[in-house]
C-alpha positions as CSV (number, residue, x, y, z in Angstrom):
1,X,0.0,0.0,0.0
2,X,1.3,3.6,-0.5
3,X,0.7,6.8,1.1
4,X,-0.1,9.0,-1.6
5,X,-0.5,12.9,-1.4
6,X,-2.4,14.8,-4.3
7,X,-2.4,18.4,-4.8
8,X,-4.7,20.6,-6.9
9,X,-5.1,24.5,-6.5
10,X,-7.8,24.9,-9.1
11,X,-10.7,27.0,-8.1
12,X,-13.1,24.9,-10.2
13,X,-14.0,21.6,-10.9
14,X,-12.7,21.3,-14.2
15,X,-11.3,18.5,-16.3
16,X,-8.1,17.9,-14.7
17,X,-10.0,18.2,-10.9
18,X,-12.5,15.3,-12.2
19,X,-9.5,13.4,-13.4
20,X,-7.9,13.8,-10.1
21,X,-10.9,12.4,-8.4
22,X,-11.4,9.4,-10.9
23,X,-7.7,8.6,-10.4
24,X,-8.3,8.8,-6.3
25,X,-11.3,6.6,-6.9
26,X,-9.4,4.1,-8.4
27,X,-6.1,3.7,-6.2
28,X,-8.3,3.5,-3.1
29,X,-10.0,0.5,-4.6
30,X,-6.4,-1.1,-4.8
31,X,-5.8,-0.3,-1.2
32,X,-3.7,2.8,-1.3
33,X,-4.2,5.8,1.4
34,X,-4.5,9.1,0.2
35,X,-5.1,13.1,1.2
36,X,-6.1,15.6,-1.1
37,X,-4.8,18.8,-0.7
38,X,-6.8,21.9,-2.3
39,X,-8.4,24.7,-1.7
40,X,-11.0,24.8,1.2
41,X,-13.5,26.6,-0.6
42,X,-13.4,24.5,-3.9
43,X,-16.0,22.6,-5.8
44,X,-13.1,19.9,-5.7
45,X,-13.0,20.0,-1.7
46,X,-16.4,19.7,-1.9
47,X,-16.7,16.6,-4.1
48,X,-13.3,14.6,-2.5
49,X,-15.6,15.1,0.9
50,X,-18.4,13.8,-0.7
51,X,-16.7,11.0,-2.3
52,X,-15.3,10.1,1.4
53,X,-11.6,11.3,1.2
54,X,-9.8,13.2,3.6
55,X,-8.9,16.8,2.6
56,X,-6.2,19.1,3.7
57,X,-7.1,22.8,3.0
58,X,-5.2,25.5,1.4
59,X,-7.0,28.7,1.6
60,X,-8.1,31.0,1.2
61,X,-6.8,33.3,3.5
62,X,-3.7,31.4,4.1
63,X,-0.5,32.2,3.3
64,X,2.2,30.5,1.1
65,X,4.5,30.4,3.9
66,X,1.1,28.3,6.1
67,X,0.3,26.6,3.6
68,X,3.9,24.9,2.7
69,X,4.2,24.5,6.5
70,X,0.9,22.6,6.8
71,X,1.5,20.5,3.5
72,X,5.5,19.5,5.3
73,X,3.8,18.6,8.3
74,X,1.6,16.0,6.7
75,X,4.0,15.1,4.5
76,X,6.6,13.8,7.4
77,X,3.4,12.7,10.0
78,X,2.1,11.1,7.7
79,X,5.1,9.6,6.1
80,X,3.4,10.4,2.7
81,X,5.7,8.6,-0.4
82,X,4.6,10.0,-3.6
83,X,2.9,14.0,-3.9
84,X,1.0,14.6,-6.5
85,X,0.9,17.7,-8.4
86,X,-1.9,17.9,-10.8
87,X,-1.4,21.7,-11.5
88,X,1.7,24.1,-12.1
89,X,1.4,26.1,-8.9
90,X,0.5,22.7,-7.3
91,X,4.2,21.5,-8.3
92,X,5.8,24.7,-6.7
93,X,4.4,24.0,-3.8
94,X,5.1,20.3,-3.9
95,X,8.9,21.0,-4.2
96,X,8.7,23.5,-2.0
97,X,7.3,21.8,0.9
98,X,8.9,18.6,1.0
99,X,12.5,20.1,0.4
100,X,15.3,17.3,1.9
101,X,12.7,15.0,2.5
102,X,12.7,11.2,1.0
103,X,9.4,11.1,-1.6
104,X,9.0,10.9,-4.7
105,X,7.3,13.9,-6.5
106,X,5.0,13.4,-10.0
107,X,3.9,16.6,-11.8
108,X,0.8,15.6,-14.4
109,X,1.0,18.6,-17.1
110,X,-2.3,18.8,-19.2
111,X,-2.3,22.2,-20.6
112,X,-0.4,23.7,-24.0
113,X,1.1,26.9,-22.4
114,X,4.6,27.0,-22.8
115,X,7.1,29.3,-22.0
116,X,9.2,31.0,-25.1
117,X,12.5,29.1,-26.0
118,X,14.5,31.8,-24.7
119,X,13.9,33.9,-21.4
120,X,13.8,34.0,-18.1
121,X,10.7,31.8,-17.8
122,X,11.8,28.8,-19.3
123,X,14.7,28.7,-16.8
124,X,11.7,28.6,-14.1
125,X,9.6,25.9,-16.4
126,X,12.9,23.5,-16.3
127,X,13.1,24.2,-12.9
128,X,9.9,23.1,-12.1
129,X,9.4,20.3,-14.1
130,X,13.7,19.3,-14.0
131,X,15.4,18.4,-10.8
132,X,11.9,19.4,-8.5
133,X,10.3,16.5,-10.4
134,X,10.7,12.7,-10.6
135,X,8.7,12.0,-13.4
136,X,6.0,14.4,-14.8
137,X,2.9,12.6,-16.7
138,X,1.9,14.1,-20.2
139,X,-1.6,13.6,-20.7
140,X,-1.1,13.4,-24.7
141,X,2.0,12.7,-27.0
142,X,1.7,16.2,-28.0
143,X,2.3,17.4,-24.6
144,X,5.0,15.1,-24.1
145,X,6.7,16.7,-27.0
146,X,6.2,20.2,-26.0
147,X,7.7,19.2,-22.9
148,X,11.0,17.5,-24.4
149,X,11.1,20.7,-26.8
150,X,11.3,23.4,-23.6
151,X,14.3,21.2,-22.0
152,X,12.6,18.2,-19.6
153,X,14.5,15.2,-20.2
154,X,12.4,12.9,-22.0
155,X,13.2,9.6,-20.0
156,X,11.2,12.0,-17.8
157,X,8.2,12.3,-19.3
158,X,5.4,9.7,-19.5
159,X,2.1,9.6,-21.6
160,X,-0.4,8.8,-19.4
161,X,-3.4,9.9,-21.3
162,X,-7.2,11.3,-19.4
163,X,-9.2,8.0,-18.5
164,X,-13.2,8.0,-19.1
165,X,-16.1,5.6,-17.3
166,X,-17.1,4.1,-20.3
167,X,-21.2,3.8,-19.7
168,X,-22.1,-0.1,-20.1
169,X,-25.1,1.1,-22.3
170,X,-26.3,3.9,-24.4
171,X,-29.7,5.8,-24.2
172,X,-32.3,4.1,-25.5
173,X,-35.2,6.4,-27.4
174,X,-36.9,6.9,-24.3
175,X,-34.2,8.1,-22.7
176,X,-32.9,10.3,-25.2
177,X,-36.6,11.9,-25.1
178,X,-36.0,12.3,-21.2
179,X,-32.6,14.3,-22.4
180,X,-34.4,16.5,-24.7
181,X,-37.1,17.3,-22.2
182,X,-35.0,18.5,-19.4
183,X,-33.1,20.6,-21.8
184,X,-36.2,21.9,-23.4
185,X,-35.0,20.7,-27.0
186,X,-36.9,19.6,-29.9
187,X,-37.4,15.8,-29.9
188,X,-36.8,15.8,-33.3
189,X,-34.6,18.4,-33.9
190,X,-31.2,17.9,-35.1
191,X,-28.5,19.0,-31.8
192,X,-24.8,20.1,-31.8
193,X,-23.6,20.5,-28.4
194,X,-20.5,21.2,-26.5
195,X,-19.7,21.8,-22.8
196,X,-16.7,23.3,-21.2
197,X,-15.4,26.1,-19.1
198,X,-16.1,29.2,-21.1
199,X,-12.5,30.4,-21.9
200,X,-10.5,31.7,-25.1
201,X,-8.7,28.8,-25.6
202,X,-11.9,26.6,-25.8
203,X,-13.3,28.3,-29.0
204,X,-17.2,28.4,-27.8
205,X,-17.3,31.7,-30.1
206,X,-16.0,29.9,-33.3
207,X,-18.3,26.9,-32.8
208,X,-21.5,29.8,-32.1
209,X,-20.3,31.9,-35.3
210,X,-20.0,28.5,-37.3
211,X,-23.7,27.1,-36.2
212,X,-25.0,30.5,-37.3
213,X,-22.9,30.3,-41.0
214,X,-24.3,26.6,-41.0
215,X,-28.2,26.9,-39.9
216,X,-29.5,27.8,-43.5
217,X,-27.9,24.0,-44.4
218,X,-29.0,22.2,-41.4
219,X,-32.3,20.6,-40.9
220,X,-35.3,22.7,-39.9
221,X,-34.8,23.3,-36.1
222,X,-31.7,22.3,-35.7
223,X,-30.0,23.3,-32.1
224,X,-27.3,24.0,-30.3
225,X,-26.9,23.0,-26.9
226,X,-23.8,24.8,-25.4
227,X,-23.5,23.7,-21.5
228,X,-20.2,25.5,-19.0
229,X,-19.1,28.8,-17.4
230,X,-16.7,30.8,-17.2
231,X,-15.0,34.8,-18.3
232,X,-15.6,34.5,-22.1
233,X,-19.5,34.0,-21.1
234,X,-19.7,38.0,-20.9
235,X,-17.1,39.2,-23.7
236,X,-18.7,41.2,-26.3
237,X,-17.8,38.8,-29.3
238,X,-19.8,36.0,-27.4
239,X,-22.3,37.9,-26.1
240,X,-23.3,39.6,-29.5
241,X,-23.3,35.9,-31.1
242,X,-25.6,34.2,-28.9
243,X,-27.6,37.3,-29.3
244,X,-27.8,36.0,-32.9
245,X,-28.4,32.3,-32.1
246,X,-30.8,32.6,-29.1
247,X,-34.2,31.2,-30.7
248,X,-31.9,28.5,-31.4
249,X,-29.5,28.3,-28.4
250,X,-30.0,26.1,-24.9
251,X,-27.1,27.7,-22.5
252,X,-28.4,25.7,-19.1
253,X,-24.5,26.7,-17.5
254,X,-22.6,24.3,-15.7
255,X,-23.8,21.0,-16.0
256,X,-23.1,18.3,-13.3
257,X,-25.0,15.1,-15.4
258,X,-22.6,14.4,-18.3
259,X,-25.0,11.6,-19.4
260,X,-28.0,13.1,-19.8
261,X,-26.3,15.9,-21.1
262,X,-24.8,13.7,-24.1
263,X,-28.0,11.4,-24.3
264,X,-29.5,14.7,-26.0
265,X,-27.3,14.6,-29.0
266,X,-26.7,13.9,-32.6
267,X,-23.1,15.5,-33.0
268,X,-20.5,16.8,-30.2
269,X,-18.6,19.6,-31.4
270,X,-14.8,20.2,-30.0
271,X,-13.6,23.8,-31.4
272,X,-10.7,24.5,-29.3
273,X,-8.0,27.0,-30.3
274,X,-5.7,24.7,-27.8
275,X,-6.4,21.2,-26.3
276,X,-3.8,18.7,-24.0
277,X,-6.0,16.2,-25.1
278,X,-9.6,16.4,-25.0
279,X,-11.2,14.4,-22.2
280,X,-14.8,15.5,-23.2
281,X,-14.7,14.6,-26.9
282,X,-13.4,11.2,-25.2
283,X,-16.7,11.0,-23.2
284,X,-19.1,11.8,-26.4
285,X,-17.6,9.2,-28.0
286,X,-18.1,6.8,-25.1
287,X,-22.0,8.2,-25.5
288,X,-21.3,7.1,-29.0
289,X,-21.5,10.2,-30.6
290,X,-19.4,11.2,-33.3
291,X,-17.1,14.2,-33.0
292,X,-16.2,17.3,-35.0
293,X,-13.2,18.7,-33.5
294,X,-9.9,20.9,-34.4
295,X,-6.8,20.0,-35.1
296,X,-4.7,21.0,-32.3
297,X,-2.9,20.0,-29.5
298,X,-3.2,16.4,-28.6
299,X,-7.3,16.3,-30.1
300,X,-5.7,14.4,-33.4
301,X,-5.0,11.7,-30.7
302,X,-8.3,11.2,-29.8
303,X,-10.5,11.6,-32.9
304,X,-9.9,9.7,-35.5
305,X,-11.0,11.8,-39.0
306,X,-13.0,10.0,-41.6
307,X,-13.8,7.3,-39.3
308,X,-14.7,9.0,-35.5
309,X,-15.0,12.2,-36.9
310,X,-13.8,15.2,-38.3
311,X,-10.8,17.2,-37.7
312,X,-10.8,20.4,-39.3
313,X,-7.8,23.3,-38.9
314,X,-8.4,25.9,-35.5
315,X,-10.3,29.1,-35.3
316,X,-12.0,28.2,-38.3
317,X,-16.0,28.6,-38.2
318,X,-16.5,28.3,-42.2
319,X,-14.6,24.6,-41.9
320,X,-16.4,24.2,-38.9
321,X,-19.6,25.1,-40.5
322,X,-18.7,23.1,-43.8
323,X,-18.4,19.9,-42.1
324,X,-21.7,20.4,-39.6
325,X,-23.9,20.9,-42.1
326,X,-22.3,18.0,-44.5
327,X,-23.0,15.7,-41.0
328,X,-26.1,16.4,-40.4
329,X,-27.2,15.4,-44.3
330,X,-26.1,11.7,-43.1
331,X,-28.0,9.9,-40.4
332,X,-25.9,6.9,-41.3
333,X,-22.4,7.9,-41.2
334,X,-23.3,9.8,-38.0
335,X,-24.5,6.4,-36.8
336,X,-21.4,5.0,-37.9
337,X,-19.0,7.6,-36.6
338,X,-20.5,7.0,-33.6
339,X,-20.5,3.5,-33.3
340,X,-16.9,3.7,-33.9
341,X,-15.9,6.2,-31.6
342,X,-17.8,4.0,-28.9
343,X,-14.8,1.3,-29.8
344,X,-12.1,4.2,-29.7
345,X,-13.2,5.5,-26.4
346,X,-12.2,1.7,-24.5
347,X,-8.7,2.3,-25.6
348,X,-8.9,5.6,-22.7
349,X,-10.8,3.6,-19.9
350,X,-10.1,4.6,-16.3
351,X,-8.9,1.5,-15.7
352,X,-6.0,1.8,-17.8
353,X,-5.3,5.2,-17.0
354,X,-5.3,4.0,-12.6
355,X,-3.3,1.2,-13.3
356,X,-0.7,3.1,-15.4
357,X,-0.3,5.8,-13.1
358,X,-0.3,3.5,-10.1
359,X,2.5,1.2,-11.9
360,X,4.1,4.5,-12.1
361,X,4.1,5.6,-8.7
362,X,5.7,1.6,-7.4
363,X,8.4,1.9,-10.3
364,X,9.5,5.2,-8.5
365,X,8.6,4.2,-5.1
366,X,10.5,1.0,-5.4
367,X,13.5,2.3,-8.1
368,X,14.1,5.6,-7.1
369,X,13.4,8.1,-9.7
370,X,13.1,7.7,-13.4
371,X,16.3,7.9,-15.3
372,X,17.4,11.2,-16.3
373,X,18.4,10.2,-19.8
């Protein structure tokens, strides 16, 4: 059994929080102990409570200087053996806080932002992901190579990709008419829908302007069903386009029931101007929905094009727009998409994802760290 320590100081309960969570579900099954460290007034505190784990706070209201004490404390009461960043800042503080002492430290990086090749701050990103670090886990290849690229040593870095709960069946009619009724949608009507945190980087503006250059070519009705929150919700570009789209727009915010959320679909739509790798076009799929996504970042790993969907190039809305209304033309080849993306999506089970980051964590525990290469 090992003592396992995860940190997180995201303020939401994003995709890399609910991985967090699915990979804490997982290890305690196989008998490991573990504390999740985050902060107090987060939706993940919340949820890890919920979900029976013990949770250490950090903040708000406390200092760095409290917070690194508190996390040493447990580390050496608690004779913790592995910490677990799952965020940037969460790896300062790891290194930070158990400076001198004997455990192993595993940084997962999921996000595309890099520092430039030259500068001050990629002296701080080696730093942090170099001789702080043990091993750090890429969630994609593409991320993997971004970090071999800014100077972490690549016998470093391991591709331990986002897991999904594949569901053991998909909606039947019925069930999909539940979906539309608690979303207020057209039973009939054709639906594109996408859901994630509101920010630039997800692209919710290209995917509105490209439903708006596509409605004259989709069925009669068609809708859009675009669930999250976040900043970009009240920019003016956004604002003015579902100004546009509103007779045919659903916004119901935040969404905690991915199923029945998916159950109301024909066609998932992934428009991201930057992507690690994509964790909800992974769950569509799993729904067995096909998916129209961009090109970038590690999405090409996930969605195969001409056979789980589309890939078409970023920030984009007349490709975008091309493709949606070409979709919805063919009931069957959505079917089919689908059916096949369904079969993708087991290759990205949880179970593989818990046991290859648990197999991880004895490899170091037992080895020492990873060579340096």
């Amino acid at each position: 059994m090992l003592r396992i320590l995860h940190i997180d100081t995201g303020p939401e309960l994003r995709g890399g929080q609910r991985q967090l969570l699915l990979l804490a579900r997982g290890l305690r099954e196989r008998g490991h102990h573990q504390l999740i460290a985050c902060t107090e007034q987060s939706p993940l505190a919340a949820r890890a409570r919920l979900d029976g784990f013990r949770v250490a706070a950090l903040g708000p209201g406390v200092s760095l200087l409290a917070a690194l004490r508190g996390l040493r404390r447990a580390v050496v009461q608690k004779r913790f053996q592995v910490l677990h960043a799952h965020d940037g800042r969460s790896q300062t503080l790891s290194a930070l806080a158990s400076l001198g002492l004997d455990v192993k430290r595993v940084a997962t990086r999921r996000v595309t932002f890099m520092p430039p090749s030259l500068g001050p701050r990629v002296g701080l990103h080696r730093l942090q992901y170099g001789p702080t670090c043990d091993a750090v886990v890429a969630v994609s290849g593409f991320i993997r190579n971004l970090l071999i690229r800014s100077g972490i040593a690549g016998a470093k870095v391991e591709v331990i990709r986002d897991g999904i709960e594949i569901p053991a069946a998909l909606p039947d009619p019925a069930g999909r008419a539940r979906a539309r009724e608690h979303w207020g949608l057209d039973p009939r009507a054709f639906v594109v829908g996408h859901v994630g945190a509101f920010t630039p980087e997800k692209g919710q503006d290209v995917l509105l302007e490209a439903f708006l250059r596509a409605m004259p070519c989709l069925p009669a009705g068609a809708q859009l069903l675009l669930a999250g929150d976040g900043p970009e919700l009240v920019s003016p570009r956004v604002t003015a386009l579902v100004g546009k789209a509103r007779d045919r727009l659903r916004m119901p915010g935040w969404v905690e029931d991915l199923a029945l959320f998916f159950a109301a679909l024909d066609l998932y739509v992934m428009p991201s101007r930057a992507e690690g790798l994509g964790s909800s076009a992974l769950l569509a799929m799993a729904y067995g929905l096909p998916v129209l996504a961009s090109r970038v970042g590690g999405l090409p790993e996930v969605v195969e094009d001409g056979h789980t969907g589309w890939l078409v190039p970023p920030d984009s809305p007349a490709a975008l727009a091309d493709v949606m209304a070409h979709a919805s033309s063919d009931p069957q080849g959505l079917s089919r998409f689908g059916a096949h993306g369904r079969e993708r999506a087991a290759a990205f089970s949880s179970d593989i994802m818990i046991r290859r980051t648990e197999s991880l964590y004895l490899r170091l525990t037992s080895r020492g760290a990873l060579s340096p290469g």
